[in-house]
C-alpha positions in Angstrom: -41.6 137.7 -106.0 -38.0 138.5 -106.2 -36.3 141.3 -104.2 -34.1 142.9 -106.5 -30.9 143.9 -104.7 -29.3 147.5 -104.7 -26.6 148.9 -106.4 -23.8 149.6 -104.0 -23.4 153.0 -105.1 -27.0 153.3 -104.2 -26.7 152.5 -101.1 -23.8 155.0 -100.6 -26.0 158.0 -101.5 -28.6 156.7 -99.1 -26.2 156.7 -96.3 -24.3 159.9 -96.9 -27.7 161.5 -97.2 -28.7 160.4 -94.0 -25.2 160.9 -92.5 -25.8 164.2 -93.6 -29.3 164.8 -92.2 -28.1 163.9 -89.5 -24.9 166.0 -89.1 -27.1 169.5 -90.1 -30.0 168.4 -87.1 -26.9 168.1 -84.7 -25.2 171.6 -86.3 -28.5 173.1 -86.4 -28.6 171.9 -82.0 -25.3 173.1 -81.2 -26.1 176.5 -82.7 -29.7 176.9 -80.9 -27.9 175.9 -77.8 -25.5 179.0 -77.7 -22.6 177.2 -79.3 -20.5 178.6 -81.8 -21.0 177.3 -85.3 -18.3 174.9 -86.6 -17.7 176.4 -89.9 -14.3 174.8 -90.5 -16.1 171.3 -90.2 -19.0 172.0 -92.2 -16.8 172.9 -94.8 -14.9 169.5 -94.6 -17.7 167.2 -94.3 -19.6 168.5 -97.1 -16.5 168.8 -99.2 -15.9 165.0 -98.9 -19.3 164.5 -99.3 -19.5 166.2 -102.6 -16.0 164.3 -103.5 -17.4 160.8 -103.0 -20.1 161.9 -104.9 -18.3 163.2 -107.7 -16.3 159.6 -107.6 -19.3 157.6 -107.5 -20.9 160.0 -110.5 -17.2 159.6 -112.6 -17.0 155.6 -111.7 -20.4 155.3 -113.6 -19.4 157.0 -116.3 -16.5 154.9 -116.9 -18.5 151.6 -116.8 -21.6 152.9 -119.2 -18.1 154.0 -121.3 -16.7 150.7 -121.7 -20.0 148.6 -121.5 -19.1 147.2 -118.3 -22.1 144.5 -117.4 -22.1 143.7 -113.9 -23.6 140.2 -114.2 -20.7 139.5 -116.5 -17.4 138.4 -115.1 -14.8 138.2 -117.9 -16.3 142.3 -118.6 -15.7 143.5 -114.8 -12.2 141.8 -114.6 -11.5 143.7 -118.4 -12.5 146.9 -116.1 -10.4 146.8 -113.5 -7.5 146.2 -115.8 -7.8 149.3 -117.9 -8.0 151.1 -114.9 
């Protein structure tokens, strides 16, 4: 059986989901524990979150666009010149 390997943006989402898991279970810590809660930093992680996100999401749509096939090489070179 083959193992079919993921898509780099796949693996991407996976991570900043789980980066992000993990950043609300240590927000949602520091706030049980008295603390004061780091709005300002909320704010800037899950803007750049949403960002990446939004790059990934506008990256795709770019390469469905033009037909970009990533097994084909001539294609993704003819993709990173129009960019």
């Amino acid at each position: 059986m083959k193992i079919k390997k993921p898509n780099t943006s796949t693996l991407i989402v996976w991570f900043v989901f789980f980066v992000l898991a993990a950043f609300t279970c240590k927000v949602l810590q520091i706030v049980e524990n008295g603390g004061q809660e780091p709005s300002v930093l909320i704010g800037a992680v899950f803007g750049f979150c949403a960002t990446e996100f939004i790059n990934l999401t506008v990256i795709k749509r770019h390469k469905i666009k033009h037909g970009v096939n990533k097994n084909d090489a001539t294609e993704t070179s003819n993709y990173h010149e129009s960019l």
